[in-house]
BABA-76103 format. One record per atom (N, C-alpha, C): y, x, z; residue number from 1; atom name. Coordinates in nm, 2 decimals. Example, Ala and Ser with C-alpha at 12.3 -4.5 7.8 and 13.67 -1.06 7.14 Angstrom:
% residues 2
REC | py | px | pz | resi | name
REC | -0.57 | 1.32 | 0.78 | 1 | N .
REC | -0.45 | 1.23 | 0.78 | 1 | CA .
REC | -0.33 | 1.32 | 0.78 | 1 | C .
REC | -0.22 | 1.28 | 0.71 | 2 | N .
REC | -0.11 | 1.37 | 0.71 | 2 | CA .
REC | 0.00 | 1.29 | 0.79 | 2 | C .
***
This chain:
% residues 98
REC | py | px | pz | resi | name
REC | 11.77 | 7.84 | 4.96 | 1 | N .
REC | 11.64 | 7.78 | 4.93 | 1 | CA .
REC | 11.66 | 7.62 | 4.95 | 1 | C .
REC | 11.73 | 7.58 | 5.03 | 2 | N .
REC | 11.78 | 7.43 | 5.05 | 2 | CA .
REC | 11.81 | 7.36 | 4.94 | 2 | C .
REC | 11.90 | 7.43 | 4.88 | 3 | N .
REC | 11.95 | 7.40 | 4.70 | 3 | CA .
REC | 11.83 | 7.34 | 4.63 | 3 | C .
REC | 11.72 | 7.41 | 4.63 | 4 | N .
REC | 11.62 | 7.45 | 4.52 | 4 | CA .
REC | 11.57 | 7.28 | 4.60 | 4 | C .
REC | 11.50 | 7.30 | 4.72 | 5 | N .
REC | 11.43 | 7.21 | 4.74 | 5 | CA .
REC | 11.51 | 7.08 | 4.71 | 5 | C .
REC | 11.65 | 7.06 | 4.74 | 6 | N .
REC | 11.74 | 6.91 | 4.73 | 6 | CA .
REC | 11.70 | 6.90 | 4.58 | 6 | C .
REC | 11.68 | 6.99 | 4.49 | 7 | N .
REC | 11.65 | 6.98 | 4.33 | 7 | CA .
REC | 11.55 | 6.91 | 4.27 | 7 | C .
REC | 11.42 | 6.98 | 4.38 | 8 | N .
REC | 11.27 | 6.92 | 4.36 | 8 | CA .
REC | 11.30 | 6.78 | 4.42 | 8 | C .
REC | 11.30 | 6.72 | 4.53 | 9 | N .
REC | 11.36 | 6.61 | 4.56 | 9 | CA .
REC | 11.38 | 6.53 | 4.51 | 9 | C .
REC | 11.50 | 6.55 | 4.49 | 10 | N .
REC | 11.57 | 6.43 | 4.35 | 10 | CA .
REC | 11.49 | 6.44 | 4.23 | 10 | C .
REC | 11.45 | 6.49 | 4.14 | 11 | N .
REC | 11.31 | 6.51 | 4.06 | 11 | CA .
REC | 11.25 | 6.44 | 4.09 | 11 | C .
REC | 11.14 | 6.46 | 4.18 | 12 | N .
REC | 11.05 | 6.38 | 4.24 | 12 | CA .
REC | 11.09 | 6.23 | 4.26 | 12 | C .
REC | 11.22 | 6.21 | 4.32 | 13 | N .
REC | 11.24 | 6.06 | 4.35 | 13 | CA .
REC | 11.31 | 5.99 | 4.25 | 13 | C .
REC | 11.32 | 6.06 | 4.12 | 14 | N .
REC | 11.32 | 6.04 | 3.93 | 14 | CA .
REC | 11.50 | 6.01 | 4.00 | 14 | C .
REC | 11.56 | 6.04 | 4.11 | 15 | N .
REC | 11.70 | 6.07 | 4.07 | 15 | CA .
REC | 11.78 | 6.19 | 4.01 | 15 | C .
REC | 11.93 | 6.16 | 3.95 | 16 | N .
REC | 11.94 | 6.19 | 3.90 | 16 | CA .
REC | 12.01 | 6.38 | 3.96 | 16 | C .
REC | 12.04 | 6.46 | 3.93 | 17 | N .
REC | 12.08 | 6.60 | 4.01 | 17 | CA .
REC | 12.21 | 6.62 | 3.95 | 17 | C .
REC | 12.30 | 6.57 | 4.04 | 18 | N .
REC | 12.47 | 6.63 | 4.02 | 18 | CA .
REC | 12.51 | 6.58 | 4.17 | 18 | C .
REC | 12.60 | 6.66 | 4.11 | 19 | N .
REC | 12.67 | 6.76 | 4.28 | 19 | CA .
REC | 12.68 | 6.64 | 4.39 | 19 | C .
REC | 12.71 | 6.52 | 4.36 | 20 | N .
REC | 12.76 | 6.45 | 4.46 | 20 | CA .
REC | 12.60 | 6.40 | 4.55 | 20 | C .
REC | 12.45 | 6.35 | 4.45 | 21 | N .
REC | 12.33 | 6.35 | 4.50 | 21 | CA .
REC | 12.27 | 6.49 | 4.62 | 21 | C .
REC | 12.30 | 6.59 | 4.53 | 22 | N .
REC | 12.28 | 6.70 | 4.55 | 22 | CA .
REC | 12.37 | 6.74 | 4.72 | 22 | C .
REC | 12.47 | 6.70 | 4.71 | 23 | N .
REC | 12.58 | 6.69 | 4.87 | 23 | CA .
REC | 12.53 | 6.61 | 4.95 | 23 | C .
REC | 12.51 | 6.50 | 4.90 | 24 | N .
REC | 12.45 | 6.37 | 5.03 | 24 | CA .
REC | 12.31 | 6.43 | 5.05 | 24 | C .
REC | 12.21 | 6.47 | 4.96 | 25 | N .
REC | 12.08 | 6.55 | 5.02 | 25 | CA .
REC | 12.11 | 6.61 | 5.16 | 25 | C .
REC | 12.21 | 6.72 | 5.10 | 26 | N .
REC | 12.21 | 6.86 | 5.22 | 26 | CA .
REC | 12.28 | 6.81 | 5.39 | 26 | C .
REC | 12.39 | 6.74 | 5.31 | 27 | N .
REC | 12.44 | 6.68 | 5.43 | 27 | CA .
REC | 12.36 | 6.58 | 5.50 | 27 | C .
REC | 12.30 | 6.52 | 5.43 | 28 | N .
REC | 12.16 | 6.40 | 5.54 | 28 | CA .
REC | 12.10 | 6.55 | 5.59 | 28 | C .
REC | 12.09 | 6.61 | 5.57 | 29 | N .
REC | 11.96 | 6.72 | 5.61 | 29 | CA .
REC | 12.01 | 6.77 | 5.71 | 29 | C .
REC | 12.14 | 6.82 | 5.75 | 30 | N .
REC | 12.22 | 6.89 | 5.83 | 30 | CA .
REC | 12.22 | 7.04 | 5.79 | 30 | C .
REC | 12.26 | 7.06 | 5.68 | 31 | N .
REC | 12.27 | 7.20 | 5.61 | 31 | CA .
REC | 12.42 | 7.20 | 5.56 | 31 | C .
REC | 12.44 | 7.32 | 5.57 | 32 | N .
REC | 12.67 | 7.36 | 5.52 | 32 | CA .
REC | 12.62 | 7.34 | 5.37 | 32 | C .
REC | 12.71 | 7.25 | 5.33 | 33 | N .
REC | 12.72 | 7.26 | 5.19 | 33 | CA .
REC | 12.84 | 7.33 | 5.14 | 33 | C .
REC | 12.76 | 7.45 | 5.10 | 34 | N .
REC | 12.88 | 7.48 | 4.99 | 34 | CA .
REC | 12.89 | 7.51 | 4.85 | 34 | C .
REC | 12.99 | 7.43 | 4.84 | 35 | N .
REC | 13.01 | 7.37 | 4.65 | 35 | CA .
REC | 13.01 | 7.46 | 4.58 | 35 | C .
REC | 13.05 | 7.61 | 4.54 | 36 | N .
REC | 13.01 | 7.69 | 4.45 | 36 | CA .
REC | 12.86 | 7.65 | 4.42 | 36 | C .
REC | 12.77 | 7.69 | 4.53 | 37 | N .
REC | 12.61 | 7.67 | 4.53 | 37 | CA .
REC | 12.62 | 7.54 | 4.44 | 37 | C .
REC | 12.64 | 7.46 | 4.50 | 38 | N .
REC | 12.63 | 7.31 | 4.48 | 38 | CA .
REC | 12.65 | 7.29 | 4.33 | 38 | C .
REC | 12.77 | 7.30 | 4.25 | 39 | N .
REC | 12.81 | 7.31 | 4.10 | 39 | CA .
REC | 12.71 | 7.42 | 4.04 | 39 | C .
REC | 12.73 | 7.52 | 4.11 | 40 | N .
REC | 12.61 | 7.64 | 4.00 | 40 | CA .
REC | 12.46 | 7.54 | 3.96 | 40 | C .
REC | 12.40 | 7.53 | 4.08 | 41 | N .
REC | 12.28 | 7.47 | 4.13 | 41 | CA .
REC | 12.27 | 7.35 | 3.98 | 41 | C .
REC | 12.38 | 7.26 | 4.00 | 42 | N .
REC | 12.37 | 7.14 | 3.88 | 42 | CA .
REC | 12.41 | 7.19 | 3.79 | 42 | C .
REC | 12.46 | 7.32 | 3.72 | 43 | N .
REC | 12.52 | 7.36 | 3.59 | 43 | CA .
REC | 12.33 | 7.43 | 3.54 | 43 | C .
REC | 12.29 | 7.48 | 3.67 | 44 | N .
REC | 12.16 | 7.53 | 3.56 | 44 | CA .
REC | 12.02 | 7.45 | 3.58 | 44 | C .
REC | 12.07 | 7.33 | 3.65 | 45 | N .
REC | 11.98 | 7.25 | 3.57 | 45 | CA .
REC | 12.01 | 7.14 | 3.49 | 45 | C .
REC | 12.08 | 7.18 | 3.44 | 46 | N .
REC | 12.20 | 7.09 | 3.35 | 46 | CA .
REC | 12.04 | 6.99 | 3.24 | 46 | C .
REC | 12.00 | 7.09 | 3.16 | 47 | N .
REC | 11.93 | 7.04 | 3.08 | 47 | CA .
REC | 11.78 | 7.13 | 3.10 | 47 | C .
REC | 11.71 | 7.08 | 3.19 | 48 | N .
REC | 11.61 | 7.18 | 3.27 | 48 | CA .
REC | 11.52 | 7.03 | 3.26 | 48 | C .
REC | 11.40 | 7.01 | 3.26 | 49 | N .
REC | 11.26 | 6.90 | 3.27 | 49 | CA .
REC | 11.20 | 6.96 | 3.38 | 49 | C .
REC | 11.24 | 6.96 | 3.52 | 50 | N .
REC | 11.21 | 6.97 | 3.62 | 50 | CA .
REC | 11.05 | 6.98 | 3.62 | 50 | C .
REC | 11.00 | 6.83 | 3.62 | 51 | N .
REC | 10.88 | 6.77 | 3.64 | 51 | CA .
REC | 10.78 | 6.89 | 3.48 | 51 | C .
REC | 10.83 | 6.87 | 3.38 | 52 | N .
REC | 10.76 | 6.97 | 3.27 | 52 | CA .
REC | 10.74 | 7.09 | 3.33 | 52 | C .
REC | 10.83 | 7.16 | 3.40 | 53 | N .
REC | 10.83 | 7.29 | 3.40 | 53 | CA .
REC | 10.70 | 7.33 | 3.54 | 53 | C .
REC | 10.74 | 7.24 | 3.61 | 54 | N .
REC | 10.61 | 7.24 | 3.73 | 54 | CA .
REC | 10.48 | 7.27 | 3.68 | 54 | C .
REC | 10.46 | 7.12 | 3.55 | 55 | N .
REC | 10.33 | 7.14 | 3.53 | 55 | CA .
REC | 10.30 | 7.24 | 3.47 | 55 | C .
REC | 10.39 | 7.34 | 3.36 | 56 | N .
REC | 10.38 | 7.48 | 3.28 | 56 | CA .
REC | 10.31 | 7.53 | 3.37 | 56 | C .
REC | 10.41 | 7.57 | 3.49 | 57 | N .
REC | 10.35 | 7.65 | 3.60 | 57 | CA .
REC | 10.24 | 7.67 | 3.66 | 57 | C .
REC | 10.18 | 7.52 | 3.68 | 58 | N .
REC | 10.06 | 7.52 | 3.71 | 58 | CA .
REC | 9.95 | 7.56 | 3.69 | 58 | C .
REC | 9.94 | 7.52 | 3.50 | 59 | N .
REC | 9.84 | 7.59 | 3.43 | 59 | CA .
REC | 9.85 | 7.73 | 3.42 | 59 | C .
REC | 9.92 | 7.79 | 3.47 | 60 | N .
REC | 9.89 | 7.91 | 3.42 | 60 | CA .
REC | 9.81 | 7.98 | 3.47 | 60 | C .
REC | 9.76 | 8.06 | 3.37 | 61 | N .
REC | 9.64 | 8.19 | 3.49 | 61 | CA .
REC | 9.72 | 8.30 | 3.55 | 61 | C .
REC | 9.63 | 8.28 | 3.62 | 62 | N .
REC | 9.64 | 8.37 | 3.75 | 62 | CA .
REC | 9.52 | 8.51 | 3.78 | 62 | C .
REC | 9.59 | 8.63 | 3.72 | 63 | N .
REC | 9.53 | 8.73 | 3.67 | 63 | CA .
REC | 9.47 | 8.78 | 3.85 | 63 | C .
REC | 9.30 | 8.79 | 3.82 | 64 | N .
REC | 9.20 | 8.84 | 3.97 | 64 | CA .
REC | 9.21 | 8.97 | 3.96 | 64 | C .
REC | 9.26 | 9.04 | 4.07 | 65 | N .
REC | 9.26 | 9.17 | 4.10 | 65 | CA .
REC | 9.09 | 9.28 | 4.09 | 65 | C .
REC | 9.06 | 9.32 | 4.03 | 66 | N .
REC | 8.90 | 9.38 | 4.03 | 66 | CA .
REC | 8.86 | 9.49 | 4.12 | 66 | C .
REC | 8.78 | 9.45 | 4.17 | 67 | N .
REC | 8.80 | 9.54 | 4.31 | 67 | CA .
REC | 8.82 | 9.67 | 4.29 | 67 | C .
REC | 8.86 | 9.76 | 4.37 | 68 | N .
REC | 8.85 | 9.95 | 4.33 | 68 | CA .
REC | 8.71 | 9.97 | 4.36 | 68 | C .
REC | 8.69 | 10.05 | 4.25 | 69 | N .
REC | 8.58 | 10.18 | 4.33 | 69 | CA .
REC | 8.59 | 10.29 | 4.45 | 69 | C .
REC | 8.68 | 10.30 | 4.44 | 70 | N .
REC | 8.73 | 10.38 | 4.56 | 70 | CA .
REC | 8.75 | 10.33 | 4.65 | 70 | C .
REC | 8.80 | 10.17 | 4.69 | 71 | N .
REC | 8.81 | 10.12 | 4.84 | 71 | CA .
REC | 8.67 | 10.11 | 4.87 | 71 | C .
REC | 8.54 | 10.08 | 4.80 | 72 | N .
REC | 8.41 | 10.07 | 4.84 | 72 | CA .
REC | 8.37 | 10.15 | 4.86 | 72 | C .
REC | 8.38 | 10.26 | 4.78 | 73 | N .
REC | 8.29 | 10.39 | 4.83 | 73 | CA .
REC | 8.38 | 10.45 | 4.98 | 73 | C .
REC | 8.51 | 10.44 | 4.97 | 74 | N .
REC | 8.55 | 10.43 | 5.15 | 74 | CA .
REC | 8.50 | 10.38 | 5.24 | 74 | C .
REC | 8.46 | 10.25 | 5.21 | 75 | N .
REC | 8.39 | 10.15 | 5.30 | 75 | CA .
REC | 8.27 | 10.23 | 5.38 | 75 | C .
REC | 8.15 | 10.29 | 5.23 | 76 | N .
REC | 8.05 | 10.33 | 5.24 | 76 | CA .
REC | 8.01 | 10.41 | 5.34 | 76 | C .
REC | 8.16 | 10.56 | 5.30 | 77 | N .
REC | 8.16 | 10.64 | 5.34 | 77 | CA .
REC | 8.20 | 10.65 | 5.52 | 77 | C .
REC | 8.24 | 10.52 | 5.57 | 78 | N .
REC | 8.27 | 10.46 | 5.66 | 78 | CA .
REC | 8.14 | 10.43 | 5.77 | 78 | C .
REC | 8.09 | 10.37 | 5.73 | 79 | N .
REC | 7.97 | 10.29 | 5.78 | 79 | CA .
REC | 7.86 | 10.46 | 5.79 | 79 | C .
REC | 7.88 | 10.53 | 5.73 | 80 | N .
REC | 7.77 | 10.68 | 5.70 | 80 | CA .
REC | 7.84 | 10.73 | 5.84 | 80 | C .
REC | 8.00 | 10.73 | 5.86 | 81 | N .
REC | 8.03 | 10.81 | 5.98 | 81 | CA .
REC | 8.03 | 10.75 | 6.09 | 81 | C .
REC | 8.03 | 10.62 | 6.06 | 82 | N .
REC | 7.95 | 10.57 | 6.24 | 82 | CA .
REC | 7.85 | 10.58 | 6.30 | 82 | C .
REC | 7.70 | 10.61 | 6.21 | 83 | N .
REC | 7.56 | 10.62 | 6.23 | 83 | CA .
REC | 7.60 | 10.74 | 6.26 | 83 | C .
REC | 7.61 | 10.86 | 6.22 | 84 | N .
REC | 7.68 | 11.03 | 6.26 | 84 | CA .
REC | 7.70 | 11.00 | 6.41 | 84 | C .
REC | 7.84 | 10.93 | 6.39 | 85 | N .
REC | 7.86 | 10.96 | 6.54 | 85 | CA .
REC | 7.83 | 10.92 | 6.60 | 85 | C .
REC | 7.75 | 10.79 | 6.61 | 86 | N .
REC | 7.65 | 10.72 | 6.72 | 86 | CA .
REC | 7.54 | 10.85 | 6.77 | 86 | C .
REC | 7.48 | 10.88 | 6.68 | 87 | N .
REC | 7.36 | 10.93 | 6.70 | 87 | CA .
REC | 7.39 | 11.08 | 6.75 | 87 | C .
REC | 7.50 | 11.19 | 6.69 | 88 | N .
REC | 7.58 | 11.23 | 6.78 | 88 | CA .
REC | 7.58 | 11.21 | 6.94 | 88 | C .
REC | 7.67 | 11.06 | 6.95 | 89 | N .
REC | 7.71 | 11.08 | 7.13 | 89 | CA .
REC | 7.56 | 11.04 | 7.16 | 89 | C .
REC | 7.46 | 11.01 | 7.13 | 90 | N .
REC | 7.34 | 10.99 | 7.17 | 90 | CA .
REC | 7.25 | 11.16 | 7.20 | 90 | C .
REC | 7.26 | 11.22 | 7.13 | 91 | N .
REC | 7.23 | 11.33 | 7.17 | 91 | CA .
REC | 7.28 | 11.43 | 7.25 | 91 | C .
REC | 7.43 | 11.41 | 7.27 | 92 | N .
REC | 7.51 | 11.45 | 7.34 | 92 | CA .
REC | 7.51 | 11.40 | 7.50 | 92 | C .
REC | 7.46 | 11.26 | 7.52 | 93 | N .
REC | 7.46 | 11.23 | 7.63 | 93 | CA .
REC | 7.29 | 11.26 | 7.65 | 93 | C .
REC | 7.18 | 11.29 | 7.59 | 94 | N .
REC | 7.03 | 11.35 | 7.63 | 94 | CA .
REC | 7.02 | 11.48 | 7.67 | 94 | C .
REC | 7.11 | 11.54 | 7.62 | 95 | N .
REC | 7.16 | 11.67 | 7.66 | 95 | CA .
REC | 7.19 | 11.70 | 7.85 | 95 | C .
REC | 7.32 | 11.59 | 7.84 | 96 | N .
REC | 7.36 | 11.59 | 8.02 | 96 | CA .
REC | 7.21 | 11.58 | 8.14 | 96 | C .
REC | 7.13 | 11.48 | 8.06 | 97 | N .
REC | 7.03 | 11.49 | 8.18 | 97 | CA .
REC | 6.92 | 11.53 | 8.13 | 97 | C .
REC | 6.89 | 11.63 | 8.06 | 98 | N .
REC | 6.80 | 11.73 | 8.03 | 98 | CA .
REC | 6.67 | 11.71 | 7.96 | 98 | C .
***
């Protein structure tokens, strides 16, 4: 995840992302650099518009889940069996003292 963020970073601070920027990040940070990561990391964002792709992201919609009918009639069916059993231990305890 370190990778990703030293990516956004440099982006953000409109430097440029190869390996040696990308090493001095991790190492200011105190993170193990290791260079497989490090080379992959700058080979796929070789030709990547960092800052474009954020904003894509952004706009996108974001599909609202519609509630069930079934969690609410749960709910309902919920709230029905506490009035039951209230009224229940209510009778149950008019019982003990007669």
């Amino acid at each position: 995840m370190e990778y990703i963020h030293t990516a956004l970073l440099l982006s953000k601070l409109g430097k440029p992302i190869n390996e040696t920027n990308v090493r001095k990040v991790l190492e200011s940070a105190g993170a193990k650099v290791e260079e497989p990561k490090v080379k992959a990391l700058v080979t796929a964002l070789e030709n990547v518009d960092i800052e474009k792709v954020i904003k894509e992201a952004s706009v996108m919609p974001v599909a609202v889940a519609a509630p069930q009918a079934g969690a609410q009639e749960a709910k309902k069916e919920d709230k029905k069996e506490e009035k039951v059993s209230e009224e229940t231990a209510a009778a149950g305890l008019g019982s003990l003292f007669g």
